[in-house]
C-alpha positions as a printed NumPy array, in Angstrom:
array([[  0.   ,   0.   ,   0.   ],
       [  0.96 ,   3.218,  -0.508],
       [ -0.076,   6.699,  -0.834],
       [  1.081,   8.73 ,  -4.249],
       [ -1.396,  10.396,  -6.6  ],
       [  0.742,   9.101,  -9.349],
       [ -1.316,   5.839, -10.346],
       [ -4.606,   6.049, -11.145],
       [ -6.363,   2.719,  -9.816],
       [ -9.505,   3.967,  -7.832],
       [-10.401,   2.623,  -4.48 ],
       [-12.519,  -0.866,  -4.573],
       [-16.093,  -1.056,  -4.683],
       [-17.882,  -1.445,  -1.45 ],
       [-18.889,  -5.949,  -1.531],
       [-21.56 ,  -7.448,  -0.054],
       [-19.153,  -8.27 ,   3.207],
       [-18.695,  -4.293,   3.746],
       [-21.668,  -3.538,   5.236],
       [-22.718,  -2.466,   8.821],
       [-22.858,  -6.106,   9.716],
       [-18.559,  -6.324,   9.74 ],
       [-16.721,  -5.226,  13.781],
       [-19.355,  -2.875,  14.239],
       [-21.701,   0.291,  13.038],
       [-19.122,   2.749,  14.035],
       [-16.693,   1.28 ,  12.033],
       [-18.585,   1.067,   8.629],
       [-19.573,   4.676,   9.595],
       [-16.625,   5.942,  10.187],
       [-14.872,   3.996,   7.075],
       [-17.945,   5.422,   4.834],
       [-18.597,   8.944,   6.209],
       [-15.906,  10.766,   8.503],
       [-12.438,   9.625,   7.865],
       [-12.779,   7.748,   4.371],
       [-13.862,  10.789,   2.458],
       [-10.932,  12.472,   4.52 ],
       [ -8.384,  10.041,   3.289],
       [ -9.591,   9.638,  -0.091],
       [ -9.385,  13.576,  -0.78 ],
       [ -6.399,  14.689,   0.308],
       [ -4.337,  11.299,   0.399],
       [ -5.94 ,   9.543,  -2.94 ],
       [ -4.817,   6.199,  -1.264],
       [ -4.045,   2.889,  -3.797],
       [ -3.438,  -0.451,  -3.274],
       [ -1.413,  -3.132,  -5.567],
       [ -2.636,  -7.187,  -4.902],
       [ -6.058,  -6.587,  -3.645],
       [ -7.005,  -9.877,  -5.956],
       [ -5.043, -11.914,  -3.587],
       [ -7.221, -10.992,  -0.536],
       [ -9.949, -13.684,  -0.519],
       [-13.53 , -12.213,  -0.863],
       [-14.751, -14.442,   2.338],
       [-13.207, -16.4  ,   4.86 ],
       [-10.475, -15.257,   7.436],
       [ -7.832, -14.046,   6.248],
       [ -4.385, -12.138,   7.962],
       [ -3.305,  -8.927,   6.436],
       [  0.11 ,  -7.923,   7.451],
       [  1.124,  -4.418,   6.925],
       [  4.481,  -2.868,   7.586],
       [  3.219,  -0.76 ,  10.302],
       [  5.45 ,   2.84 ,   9.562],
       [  2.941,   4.6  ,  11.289],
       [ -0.593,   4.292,  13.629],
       [ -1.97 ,   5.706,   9.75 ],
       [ -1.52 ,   2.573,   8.454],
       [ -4.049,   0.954,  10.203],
       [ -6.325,   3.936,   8.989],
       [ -5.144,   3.342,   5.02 ],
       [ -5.594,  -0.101,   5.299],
       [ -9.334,  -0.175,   6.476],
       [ -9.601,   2.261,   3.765],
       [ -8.493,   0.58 ,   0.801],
       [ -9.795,  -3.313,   1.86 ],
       [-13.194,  -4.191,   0.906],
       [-13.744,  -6.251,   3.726],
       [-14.122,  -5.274,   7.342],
       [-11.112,  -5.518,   8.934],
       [-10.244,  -6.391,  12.516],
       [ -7.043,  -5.   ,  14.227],
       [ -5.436,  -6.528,  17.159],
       [ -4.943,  -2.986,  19.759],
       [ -2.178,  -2.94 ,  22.608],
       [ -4.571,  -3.618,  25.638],
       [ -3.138,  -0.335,  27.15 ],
       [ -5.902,   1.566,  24.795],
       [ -8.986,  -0.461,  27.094],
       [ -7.571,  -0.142,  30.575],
       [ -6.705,   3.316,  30.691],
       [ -7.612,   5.542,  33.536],
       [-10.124,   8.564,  33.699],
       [-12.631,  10.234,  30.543],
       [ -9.739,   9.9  ,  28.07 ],
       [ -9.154,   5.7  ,  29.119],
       [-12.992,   5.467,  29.108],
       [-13.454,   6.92 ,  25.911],
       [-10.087,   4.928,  24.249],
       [-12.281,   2.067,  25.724],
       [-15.555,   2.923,  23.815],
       [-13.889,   3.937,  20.644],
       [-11.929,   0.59 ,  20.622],
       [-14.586,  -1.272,  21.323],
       [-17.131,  -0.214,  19.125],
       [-15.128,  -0.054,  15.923],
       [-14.505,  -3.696,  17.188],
       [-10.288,  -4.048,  18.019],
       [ -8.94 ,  -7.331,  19.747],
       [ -6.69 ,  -6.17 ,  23.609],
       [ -3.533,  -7.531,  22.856],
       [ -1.151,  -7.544,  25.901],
       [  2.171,  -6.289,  25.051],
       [  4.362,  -6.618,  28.074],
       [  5.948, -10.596,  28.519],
       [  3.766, -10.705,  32.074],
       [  0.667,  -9.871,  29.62 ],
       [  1.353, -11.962,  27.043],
       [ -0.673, -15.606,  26.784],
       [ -2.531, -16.827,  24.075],
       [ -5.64 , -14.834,  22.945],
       [ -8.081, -17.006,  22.743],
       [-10.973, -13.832,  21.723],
       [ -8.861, -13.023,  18.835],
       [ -9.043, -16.057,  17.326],
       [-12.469, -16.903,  17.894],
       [-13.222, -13.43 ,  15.881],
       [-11.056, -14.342,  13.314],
       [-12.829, -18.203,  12.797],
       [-16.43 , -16.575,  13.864],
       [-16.142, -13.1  ,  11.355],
       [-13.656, -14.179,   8.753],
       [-12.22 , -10.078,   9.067]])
């Protein structure tokens, strides 16, 4: 992925599997309305191999992570829902800012990953969503 207005290949078509049915309302909302119009117009994002992403099923999409953007132009450009696994720091945090990092997490539907090696065990939720959704 990457984000020049060199190329000319236009985002994908919205498929039957992007709909308000994927991690959550917000999400397909927010993709739709509020921050992919934002990325589309002043980023013009493209993507090379979307034919290799299967059109159902669960699938792993690995990005190189530069920035907390990618996870932004990714959503963007996949036309399937798309489930990130979040440092569990972003649903335990203290006071209105960890309650709303809590909501927001939550409702655009992220998987708490621990990060620290006392934290870390296997995550059973995260693979259940990725068997149960296929995102």
């Amino acid at each position: 992925m990457a984000t020049s207005s060199d190329t000319h290949v236009a985002p994908p078509a919205p498929t039957a599997s992007d709909t308000k049915d994927g991690p959550g309302g917000v999400y397909w909302f927010l993709k739709h309305f509020i921050i992919g119009p934002v990325l589309r117009v002043f980023f013009r994002p493209w993507v090379e191999g979307l034919e290799h992403l299967p059109t159902e099923g669960p699938a792993i999409l690995a990005s190189n992570h530069l920035s907390f953007s990618d996870s932004f132009f990714l959503a963007q450009v996949s036309p399937r829902p798309i489930t990130f696994l979040a440092k569990s720091d972003y649903f335990t945090g203290s006071g209105i800012t960890g309650f709303f990092s809590k909501i927001f997490f939550t409702s655009v539907g992220q998987v708490p990953v621990g990060r620290h090696p006392l934290t870390q065990r296997h995550d059973v939720s995260g693979q259940d969503r990725l068997s149960a959704h296929g995102s």
